[in-house]
C-alpha positions, 0 to 999 in steps of 0.5 A: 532575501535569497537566503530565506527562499533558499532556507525555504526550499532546502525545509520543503526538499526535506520534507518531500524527502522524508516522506519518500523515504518513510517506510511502511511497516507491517501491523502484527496482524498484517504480516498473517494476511497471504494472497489467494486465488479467487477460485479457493475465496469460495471457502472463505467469508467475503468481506468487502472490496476496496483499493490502495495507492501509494505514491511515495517512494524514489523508484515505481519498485518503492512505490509498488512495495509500499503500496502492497504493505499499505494494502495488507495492513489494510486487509487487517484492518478489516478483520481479513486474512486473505486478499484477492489482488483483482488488478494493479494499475502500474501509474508511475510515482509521479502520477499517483503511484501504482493502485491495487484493487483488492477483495478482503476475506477471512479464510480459516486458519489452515 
């Protein structure tokens, strides 16, 4: 019997493991998007707002970086270039993860 909840455990540490460590990769079209300053978005169509958290990750930094990945694929997604980073809520991995709050544009190519 406390062969089996160890087996179990040793499954479930596994699986929370591989997650943490799963990486994020960018699409194609993520790696084109680039951060602006709201004071240049004016030349650029607005597309909507939206926000992203990711709590996967060993360290606040791991989260952070995928969180930021998750959020330029994001913005290509929906057919954005650009974003505006309006805040970042820097909650440790264990309560959610950081959120960045976001606005997506298509800018023109420069």
């Amino acid at each position: 019997m406390e062969l089996q909840k160890l087996k179990k455990s040793l499954v479930i540490l596994t699986c929370m493991l591989m997650n943490w460590c799963a990486t994020v990769e960018l699409t194609p079209e993520a790696k084109a998007t680039r951060e602006i300053q709201l004071d240049s978005a004016h030349k650029c169509k607005f597309i909507t707002s939206d926000q992203v958290s990711s709590s996967a990750g060993l360290t606040p930094m791991d989260c952070a970086a995928r969180a930021r990945k998750i959020m330029r694929n994001r913005v290509a997604e929906l057919g954005g270039n650009a974003y505006v980073l309006n805040s970042v809520d820097y909650r440790t991995c264990a309560t959610g993860g950081p959120e960045f709050s976001f606005e997506v544009y298509k800018c023109p190519e420069d």
